[in-house]
C-alpha positions as CSV (number, residue, x, y, z in Angstrom):
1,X,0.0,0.0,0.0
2,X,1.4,3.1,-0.8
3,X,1.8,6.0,1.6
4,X,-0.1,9.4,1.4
5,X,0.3,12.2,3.0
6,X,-2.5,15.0,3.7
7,X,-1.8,18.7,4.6
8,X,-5.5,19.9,4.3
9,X,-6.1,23.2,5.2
10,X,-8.5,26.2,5.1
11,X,-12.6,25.8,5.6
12,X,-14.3,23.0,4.1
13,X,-10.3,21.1,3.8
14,X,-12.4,17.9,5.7
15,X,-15.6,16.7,5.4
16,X,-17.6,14.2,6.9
17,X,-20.7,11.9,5.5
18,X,-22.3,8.9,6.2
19,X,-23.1,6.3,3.1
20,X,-25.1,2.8,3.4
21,X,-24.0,0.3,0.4
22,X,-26.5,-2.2,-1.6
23,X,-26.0,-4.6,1.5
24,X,-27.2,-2.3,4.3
25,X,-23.7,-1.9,5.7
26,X,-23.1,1.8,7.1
27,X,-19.6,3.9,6.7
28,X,-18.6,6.6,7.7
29,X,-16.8,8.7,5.0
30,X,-14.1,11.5,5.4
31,X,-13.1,13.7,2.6
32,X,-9.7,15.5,2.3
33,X,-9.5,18.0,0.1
34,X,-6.5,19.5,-1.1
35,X,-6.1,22.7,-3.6
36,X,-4.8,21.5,-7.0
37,X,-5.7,17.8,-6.0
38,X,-8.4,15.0,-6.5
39,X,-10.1,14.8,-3.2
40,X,-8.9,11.5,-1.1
41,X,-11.4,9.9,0.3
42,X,-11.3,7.2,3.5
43,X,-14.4,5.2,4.7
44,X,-15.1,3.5,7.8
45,X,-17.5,1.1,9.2
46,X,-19.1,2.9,11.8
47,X,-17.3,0.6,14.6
48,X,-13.5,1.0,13.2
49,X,-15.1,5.3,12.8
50,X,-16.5,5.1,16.6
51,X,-12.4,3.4,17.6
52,X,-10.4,5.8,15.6
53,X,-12.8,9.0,17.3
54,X,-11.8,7.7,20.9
55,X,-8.0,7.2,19.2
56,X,-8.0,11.1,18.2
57,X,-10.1,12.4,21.6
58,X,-6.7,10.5,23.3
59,X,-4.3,11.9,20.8
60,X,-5.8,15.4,21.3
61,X,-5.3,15.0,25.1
62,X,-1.8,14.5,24.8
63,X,-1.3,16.7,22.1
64,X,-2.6,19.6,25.7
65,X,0.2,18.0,27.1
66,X,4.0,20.3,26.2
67,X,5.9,17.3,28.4
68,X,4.3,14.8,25.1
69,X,6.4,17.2,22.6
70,X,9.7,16.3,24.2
71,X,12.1,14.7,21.6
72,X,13.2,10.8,23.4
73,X,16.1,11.2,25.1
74,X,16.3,14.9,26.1
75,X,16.6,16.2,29.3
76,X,13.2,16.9,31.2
């Protein structure tokens, strides 16, 4: 799989929808959008969605936290 990375910025750079397919399974669908770029766009079932929202909330915690922005090894 290849890497990709995302810098989206400005209002409307994310978006968030929900889709149902033919079989009645429900995603959860991001949008990245990107000037001069195709939009990329990421599904989720609404479980793995529901996981990766508590993942961020934690990330976002820590990101509060200056000691969490400490390179390894330094003093501190």
């Amino acid at each position: 799989m290849t890497e990709v990375v995302i810098s989206p910025s400005g209002p409307g750079a994310i978006e968030a929808g929900l889709m149902i397919d033919e079989t009645g399974t429900r995603f959860v669908v991001l949008t990245f959008k990107e000037p001069d770029a195709d939009p990329v766009l990421v599904t989720f079932t609404v479980p793995i969605f529901e996981k990766f929202v508590a993942h961020l909330n934690r990330t976002a915690q820590a990101a509060g936290n200056e000691h969490n922005w400490r390179m390894p090894g330094s003093p501190g």
